[in-house]
C-alpha positions in Angstrom: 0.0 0.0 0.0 1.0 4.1 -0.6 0.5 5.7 2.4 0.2 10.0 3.3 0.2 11.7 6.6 -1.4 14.8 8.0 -1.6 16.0 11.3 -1.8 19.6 12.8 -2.3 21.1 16.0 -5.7 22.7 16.9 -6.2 26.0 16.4 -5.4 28.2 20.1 -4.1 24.9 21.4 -1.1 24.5 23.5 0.4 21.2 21.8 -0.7 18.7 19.8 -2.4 15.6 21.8 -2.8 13.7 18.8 0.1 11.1 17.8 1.0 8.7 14.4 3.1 6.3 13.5 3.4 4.5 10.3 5.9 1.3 9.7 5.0 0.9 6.4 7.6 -2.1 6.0 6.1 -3.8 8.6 2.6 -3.0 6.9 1.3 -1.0 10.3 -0.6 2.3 10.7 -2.2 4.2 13.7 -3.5 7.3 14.7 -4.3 8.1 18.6 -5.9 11.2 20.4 -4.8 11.6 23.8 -6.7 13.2 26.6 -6.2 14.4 30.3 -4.5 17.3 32.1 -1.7 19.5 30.6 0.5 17.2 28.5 -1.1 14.0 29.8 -3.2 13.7 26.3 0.5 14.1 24.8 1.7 11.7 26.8 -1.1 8.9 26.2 -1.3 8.9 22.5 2.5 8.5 22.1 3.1 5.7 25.0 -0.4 4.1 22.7 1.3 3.8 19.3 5.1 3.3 20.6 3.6 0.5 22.6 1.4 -1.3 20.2 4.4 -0.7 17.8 6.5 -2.2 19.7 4.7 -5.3 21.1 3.9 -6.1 17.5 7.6 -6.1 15.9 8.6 -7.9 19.0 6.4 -11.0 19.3 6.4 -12.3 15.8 5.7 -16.2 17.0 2.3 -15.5 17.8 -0.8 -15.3 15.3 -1.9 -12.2 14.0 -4.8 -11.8 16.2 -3.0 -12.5 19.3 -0.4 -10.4 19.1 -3.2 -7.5 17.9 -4.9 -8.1 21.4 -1.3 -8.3 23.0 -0.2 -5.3 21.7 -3.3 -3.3 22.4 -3.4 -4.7 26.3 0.3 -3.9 26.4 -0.5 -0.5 25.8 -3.2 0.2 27.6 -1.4 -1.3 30.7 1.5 1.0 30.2 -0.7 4.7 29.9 -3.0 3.1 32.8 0.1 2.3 35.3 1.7 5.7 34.5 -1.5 7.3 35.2 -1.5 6.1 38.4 2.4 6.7 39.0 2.5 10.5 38.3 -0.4 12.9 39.8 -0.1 15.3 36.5 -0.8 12.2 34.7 -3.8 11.2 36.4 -7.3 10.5 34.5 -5.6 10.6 31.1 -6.1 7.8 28.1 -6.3 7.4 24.6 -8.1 6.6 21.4 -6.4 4.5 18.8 -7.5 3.7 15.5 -5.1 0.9 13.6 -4.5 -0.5 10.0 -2.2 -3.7 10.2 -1.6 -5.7 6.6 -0.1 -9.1 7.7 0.5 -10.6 3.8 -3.0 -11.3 2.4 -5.2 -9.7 5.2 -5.7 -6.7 6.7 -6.2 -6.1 10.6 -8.6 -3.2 12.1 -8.7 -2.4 15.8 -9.5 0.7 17.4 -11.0 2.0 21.0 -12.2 5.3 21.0 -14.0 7.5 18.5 -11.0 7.9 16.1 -12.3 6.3 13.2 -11.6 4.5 10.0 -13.4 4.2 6.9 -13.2 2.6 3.3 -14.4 4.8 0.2 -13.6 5.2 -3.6 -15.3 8.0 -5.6 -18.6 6.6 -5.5 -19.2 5.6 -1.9 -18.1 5.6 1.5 -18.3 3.6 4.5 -17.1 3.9 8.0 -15.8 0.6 9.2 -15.4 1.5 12.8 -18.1 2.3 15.4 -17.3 5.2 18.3 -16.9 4.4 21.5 -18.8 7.4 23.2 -22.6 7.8 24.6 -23.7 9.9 21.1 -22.6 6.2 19.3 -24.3 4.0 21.5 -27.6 6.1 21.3 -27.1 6.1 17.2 -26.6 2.0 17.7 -29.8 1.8 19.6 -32.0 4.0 17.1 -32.5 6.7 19.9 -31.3 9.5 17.8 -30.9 9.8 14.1 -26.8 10.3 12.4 -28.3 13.9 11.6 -28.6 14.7 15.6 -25.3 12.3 16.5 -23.7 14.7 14.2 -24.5 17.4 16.0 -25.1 16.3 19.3 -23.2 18.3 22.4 -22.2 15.0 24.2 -20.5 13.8 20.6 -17.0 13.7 22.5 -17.7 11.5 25.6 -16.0 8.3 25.3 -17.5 5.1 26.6 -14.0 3.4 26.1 -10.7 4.6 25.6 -7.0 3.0 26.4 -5.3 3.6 29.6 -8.7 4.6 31.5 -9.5 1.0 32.6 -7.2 -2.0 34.0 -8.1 -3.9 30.9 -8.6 -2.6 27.2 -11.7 -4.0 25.3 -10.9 -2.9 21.4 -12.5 -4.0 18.6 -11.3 -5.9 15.9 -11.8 -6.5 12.2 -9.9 -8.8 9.5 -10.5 -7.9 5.8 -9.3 -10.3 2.8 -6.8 -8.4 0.2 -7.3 -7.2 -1.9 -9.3 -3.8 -0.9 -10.0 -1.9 -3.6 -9.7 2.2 -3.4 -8.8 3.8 -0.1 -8.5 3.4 4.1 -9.1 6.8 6.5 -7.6 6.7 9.6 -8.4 9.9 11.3 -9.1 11.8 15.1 -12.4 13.2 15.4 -11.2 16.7 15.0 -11.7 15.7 11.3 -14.8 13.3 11.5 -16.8 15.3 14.0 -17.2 18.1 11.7 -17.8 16.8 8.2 -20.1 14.5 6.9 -17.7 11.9 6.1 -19.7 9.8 4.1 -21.1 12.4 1.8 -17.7 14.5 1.7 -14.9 11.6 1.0 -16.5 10.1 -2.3 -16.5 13.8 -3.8 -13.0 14.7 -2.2 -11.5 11.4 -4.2 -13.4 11.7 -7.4 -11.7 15.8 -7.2 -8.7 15.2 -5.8 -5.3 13.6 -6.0 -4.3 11.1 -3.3 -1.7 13.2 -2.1 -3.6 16.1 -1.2 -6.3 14.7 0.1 -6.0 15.0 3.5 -4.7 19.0 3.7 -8.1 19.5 2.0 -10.2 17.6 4.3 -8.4 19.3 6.9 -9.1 22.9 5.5 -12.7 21.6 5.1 -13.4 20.6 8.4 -11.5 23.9 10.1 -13.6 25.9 7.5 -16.8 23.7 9.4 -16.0 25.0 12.8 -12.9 22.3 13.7 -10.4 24.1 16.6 -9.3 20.6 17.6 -6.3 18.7 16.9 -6.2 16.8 13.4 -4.7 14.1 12.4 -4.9 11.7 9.4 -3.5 8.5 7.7 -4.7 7.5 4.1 -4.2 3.8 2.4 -4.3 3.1 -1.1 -3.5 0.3 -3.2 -0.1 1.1 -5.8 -2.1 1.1 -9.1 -4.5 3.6 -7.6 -4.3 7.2 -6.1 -5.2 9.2 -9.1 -8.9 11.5 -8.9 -11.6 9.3 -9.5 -9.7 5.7 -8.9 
């Protein structure tokens, strides 16, 4: 896969809580937004992906799976204990949102409410579910995506790494191939723009390598002060507007 990172720190913010890492030669790509006190969201969302990185390069006899749930425990054991160690620390965790090719299959796992989605220039779908109250209530039919959209709760998490002893993550395993392209992004991209609607017109328009600096502008120009950060997927033969 072709790969492209944005991230940028929110407008009037101190520092940037969100965090990515890409190994692209070990086919592995996250995005995590931290939260807590001052520089304990910082903190979280780079011990998430260093971890999960980490525990996966380093435990290579176990299945796929496994090491997945490894990793992602690992990681949430290490923000949890530090929590606990240091007072400015205390309270903070993390989202992740992860893309993990292992040779013919592709491995999804996220906790939180950063997202990732699947779309081409026709259609879009997001392949991840949030963690968070407004998501539940969208799952159980209670409100409608127009009202989770712009519901005032939208940002409190139901799970998130490092806030519990034990992680509960969700995971996915897609066959390759997968045609057209993967969105990993922080909400301070997805909890502005209709995603669905906006990412089939942004690659039908736009080259793969600028996608993400103009979702970004879109979703400041919707009201978006928070942190954002992206990581787009594509297959090699693809990436051009409209593919």
């Amino acid at each position: 896969m072709k790969y492209a990172t944005f991230t940028v720190r929110g407008q009037g913010r101190a520092n940037n809580e969100d965090c990515l890492r890409v190994l692209p030669e070990a086919g592995l790509f996250m995005v995590a937004d931290g939260m807590g006190g001052h520089l304990a969201g910082e903190v979280a969302s780079q011990i998430a992906v260093e971890a999960v990185a980490d525990y996966l390069l380093q435990n290579t006899g176990q299945p796929p799976e496994v090491r997945l749930r490894g990793a992602i425990a690992d990681a949430n054991s290490k923000i949890y204990a530090d929590s606990l160690r240091q007072e400015e620390h205390r309270n903070m965790g993390s989202t992740i949102a992860l893309v993990w090719q292992q040779q013919d299959r592709v491995y999804l796992a996220h906790i939180g409410d950063s997202r990732i989605y699947h779309f081409n220039h026709e259609q879009a779908r997001q392949l991840t579910h949030d963690h968070s109250l407004v998501g539940q209530m969208l799952r159980e039919g209670i409100i409608t995506p127009e009202q989770a959209f712009r519901h005032p709760q939208k940002n409190a998490l139901t799970r998130a790494l490092g806030v519990e002893a034990k992680a509960r993550p969700d995971l996915q395993v897609f066959e390759l191939p997968l045609p057209g392209f993967l969105l990993l992004c922080t909400d301070g991209l997805s909890a502005y723009l209709p995603m669905i609607q906006v990412l089939p017109q942004v690659a039908a328009r736009v080259h793969s390598e600028q996608m993400l600096p103009v979702l970004a502008e879109l979703a400041k120009e919707a009201g978006s002060k928070d942190d954002i950060t992206c990581v787009l997927l594509w297959q090699e033969k693809g990436g051009g507007p409209g593919e």
